[in-house]
N, C-alpha and C positions, 0 to 999 in steps of 0.2 A: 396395808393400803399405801403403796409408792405410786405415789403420782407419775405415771404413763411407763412405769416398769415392772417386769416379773418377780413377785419375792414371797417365796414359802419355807416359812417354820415350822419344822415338825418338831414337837415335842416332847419327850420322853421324861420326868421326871423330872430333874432340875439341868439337864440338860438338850440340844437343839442340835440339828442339823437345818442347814438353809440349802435352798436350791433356789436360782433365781439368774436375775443378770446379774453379773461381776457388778456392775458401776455403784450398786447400791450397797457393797461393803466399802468400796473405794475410796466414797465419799462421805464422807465426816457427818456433813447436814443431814441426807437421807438417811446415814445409820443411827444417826443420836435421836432424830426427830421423829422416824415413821418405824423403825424397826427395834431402837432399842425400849421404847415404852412400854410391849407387852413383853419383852423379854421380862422387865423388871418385874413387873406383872404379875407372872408367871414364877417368879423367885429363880429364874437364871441370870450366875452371874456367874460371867467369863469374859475374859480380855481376849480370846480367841475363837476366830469363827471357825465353822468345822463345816466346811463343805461337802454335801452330795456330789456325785460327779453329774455329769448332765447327762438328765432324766426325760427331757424334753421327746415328746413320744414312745415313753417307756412305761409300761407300766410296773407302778411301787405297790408292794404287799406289805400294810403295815398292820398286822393283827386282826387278818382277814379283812382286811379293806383294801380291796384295788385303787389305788387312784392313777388317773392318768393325766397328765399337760400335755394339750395335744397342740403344738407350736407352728410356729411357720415355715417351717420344713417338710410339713407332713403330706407325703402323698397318700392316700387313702383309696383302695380302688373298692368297689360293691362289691360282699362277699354273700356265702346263701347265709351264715348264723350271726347275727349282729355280735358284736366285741361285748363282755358285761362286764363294767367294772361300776364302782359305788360312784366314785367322785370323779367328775371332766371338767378337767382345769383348762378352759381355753383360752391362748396366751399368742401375743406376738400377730395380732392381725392375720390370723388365719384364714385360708379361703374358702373353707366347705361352710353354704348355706346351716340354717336351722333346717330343713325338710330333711339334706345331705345328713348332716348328724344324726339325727331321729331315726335316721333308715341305717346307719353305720352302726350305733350302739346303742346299750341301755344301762341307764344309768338309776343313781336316785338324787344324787346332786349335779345339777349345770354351773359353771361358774366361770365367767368372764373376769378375767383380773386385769390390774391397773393398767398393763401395755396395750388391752385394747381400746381405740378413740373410745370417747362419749358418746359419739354420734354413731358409731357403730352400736356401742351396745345397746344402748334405745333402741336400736334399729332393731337388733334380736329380741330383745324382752317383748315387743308386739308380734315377733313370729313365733319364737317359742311359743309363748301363751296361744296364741291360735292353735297351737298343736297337742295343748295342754299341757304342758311340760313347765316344770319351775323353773325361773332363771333369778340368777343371781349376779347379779354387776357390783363389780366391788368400786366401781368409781362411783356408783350411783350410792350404792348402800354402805359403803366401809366394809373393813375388814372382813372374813370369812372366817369363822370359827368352828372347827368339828372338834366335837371327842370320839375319841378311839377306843 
């Protein structure tokens, strides 16, 4: 949970790979305050980050889990079989509605992380749920946690 920025640890053992925005290794505060604490956590300990390349509308297979971050670049046109991945990471103030999504993919986790406003994702967590769909705001509720 980076306050109004993209940042994912994946986990492997006592080591990570992150995929995220740059500014949050860059900067000292944000990496010692919001992202090194579950590192330690987690018993990784490394003076070097190990970056993903950019995954930003890609989908990652980690151990039969698709996950996808579907960012602010994404054009997405209506296709006839919706996209099925486990985990949609939606990041970067993206433009497809909640109804648009729901009719794009299928998923088992929704999740707005930190680069989306507040007021945005409020805004979704009443639409989702009217579609009955779980949503998860990481501004609203902290961090997001899966095991693989």
């Amino acid at each position: 949970n980076v306050p109004k920025q993209s940042a994912v640890d994946i986990i492997a053992g006592n080591s990570y790979r992150f995929t995220g925005d740059s500014i949050v290794l860059k900067d000292a505060f944000l990496r010692n305050f919001n992202v090194k604490p579950c590192r330690v956590k987690n018993r990784i300990y490394t003076s070097k980050n190990i970056l993903l390349p950019d995954i930003e509308n890609c989908i990652l297979n980690i151990n039969s889990t698709k996950i996808l971050i579907l960012g602010k670049s994404s054009v997405i046109h209506q296709r006839k079989e919706k996209i099925a991945v486990n985990v949609l990471i939606l990041s970067h103030n993206i433009k497809q509605t909640p109804a648009e999504i729901n009719n794009l993919f299928t998923f088992n986790y929704i999740i707005a992380d930190s680069s989306i406003p507040a007021w945005k994702s409020a805004k979704w967590k009443k639409e989702f749920e009217q579609l009955h769909l779980r949503f998860y705001s990481v501004t609203q509720d902290g961090a997001f946690t899966l095991n693989l």
